[in-house]
C-alpha positions in Angstrom: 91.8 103.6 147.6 93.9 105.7 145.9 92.2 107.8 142.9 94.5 106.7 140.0 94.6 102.9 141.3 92.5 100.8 138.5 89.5 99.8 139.5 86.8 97.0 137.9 84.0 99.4 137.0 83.9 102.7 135.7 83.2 105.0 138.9 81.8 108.2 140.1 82.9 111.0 142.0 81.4 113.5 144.4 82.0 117.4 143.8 84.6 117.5 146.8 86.5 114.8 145.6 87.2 116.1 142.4 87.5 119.4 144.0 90.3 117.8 146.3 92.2 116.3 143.4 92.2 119.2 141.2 93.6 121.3 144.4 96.1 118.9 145.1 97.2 117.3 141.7 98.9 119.4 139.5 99.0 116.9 136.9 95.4 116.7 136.4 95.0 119.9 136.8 96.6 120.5 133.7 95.0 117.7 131.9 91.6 119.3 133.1 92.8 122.7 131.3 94.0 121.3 128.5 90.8 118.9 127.8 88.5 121.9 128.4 90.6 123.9 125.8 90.6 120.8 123.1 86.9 120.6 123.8 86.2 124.2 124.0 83.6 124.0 126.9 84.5 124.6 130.4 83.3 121.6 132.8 80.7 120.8 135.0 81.2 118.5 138.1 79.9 115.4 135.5 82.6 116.4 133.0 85.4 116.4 135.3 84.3 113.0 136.9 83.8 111.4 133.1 87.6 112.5 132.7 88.6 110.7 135.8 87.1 107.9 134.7 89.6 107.8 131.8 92.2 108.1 134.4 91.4 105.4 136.7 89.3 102.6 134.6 91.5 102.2 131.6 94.4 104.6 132.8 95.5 105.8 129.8 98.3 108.6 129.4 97.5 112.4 129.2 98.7 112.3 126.0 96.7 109.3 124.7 92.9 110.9 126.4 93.9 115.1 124.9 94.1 113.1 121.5 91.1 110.8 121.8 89.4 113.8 123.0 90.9 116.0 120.2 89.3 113.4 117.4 86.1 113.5 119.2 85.8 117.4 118.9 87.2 116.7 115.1 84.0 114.5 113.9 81.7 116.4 115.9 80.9 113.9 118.5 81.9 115.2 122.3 79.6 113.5 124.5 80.8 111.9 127.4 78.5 109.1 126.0 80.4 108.5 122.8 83.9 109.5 124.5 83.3 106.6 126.9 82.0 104.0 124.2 84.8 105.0 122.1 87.2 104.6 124.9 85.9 100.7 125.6 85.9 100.0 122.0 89.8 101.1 121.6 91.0 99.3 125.1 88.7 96.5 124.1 90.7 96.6 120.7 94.1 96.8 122.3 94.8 100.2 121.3 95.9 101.2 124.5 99.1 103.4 124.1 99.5 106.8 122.3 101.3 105.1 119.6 98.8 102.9 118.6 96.1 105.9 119.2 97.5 107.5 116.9 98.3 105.6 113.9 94.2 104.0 114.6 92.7 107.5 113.7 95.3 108.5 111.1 94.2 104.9 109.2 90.3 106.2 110.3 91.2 109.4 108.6 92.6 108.3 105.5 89.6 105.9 105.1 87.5 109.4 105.4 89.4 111.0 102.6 89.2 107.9 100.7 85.5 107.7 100.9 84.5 111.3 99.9 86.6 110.7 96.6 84.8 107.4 96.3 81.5 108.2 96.8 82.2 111.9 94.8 83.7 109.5 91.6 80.7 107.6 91.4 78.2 110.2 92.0 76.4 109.1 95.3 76.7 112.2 97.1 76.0 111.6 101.0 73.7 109.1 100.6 74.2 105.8 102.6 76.5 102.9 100.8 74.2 100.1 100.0 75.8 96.6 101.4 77.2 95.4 98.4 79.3 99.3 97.7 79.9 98.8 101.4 81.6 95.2 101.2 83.6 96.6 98.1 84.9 99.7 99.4 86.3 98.1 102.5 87.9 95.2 100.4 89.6 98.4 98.8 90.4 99.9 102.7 91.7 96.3 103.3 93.8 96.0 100.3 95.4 99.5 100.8 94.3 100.5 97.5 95.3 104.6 96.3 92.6 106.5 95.1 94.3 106.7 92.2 94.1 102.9 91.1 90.7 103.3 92.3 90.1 106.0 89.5 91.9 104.0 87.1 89.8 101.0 86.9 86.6 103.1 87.4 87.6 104.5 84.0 88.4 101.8 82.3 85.1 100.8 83.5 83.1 103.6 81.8 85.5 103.4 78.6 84.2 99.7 78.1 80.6 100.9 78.1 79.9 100.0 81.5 79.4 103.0 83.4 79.8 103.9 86.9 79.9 100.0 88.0 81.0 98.9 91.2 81.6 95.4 90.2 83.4 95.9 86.9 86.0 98.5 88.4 86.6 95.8 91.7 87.1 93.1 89.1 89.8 95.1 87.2 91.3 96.0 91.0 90.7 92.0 91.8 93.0 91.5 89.3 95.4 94.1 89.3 96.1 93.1 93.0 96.2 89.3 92.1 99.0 90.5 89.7 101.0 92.6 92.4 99.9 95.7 90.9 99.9 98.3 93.7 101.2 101.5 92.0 99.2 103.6 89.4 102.8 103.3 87.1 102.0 99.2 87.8 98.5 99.1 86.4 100.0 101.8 83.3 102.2 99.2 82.4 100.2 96.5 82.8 97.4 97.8 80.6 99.7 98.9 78.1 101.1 95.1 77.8 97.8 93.9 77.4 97.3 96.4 74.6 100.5 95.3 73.0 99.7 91.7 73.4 95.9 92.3 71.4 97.8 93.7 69.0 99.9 91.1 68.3 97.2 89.0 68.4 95.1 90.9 65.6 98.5 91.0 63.7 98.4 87.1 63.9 95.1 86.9 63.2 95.2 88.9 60.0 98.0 86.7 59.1 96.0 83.4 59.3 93.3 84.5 57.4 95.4 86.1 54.9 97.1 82.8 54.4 94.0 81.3 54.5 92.5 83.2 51.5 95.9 82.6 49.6 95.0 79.0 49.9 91.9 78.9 49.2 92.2 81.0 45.8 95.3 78.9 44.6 92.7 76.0 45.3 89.9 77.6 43.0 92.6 78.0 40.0 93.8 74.6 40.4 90.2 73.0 39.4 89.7 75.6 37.0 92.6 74.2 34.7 
């Protein structure tokens, strides 16, 4: 069979077939250099078959595995153990091509970078998300909500006396986003109308009871004749 036909299960290889394909594939060769590089270790027989195994079970380009591989060095987590799981979980997922590869991790990374403003705005430090701040922040993930509008709401928040409150600021967001709010200019304008429009509606207030009092005085001097 040959060594890059796909195959059911994920295989093994012996030393001196590994040996044999490195000797007589350039290709792999080079993807064998340039994994050891991105992973900065140099391999043992194990490593080299676990990188075959990318090869032949799931087949994906050199491109695609020096990237996945790349990531995995990134986070800090280059065991052949996660590198396979996290292979599976991406073919089982569909995300099969370099393409797709890479826009998956650059959405993984921005939802990094999103978190550690998150979790540094409201003061949790590094401590786990309880399920509820969980649930919320990847309603904000899903709704493609900036940091920014994020920050917003959580001040409004703490203006109204409510403090760092996960509930309150994903309310205001709720809303915003139920409006078509989606830009930090959007919610500006939109809190500045609502300002405008309690105005308005003091100034009409004042009015009524103003009136009000006018009546009621021109009633008092009325029974007093």
């Amino acid at each position: 069979m040959p060594l890059f036909q796909q195959i059911k299960t994920l295989p093994s290889y012996t030393g001196e077939q590994i040996s044999r394909l490195v000797d007589s594939n350039p290709d792999f060769k080079m993807l064998a250099d340039c994994a050891q590089n991105v992973l900065e270790k140099d391999f043992t027989p194990n490593d080299f078959s676990s990188l075959l195994q990318l090869k032949t079970y799931y087949k994906f380009s050199d491109d695609y595995i020096l990237m996945l591989l790349a990531y995995c060095h990134e986070i800090d987590a280059c065991s052949w153990a996660y590198i396979r799981k996290t292979s599976k979980n991406l073919y089982d997922e569909g995300i099969d091509t370099y393409e797709k590869l890479e826009a998956h991790f650059a959405a993984r990374r921005n939802k990094r970078s999103l978190e550690y403003k998150v979790r540094k705005l409201f003061g949790i430090g590094m401590r786990e998300f309880t399920k509820r701040e969980r649930d919320i922040f990847d309603s904000w993930v899903g709704l493609k909500l900036s940091f920014d509008l994020i920050k917003r709401a959580y001040e409004i928040s703490v203006d109204n006396g409510k403090g760092a409150n996960w509930q309150y600021t994903n309310k205001i967001l709720e809303n915003w986003n139920a409006s078509g709010v989606k830009t930090l200019e959007d919610a500006e304008n939109t809190i500045k109308a609502g300002k405008n429009k309690l105005s308005m509606s003091s100034f009409d207030t004042d009015d009524f009871f103003e009136a009000a009092l006018k009546r009621s005085n021109e009633r008092i001097k009325e029974r007093s004749k």
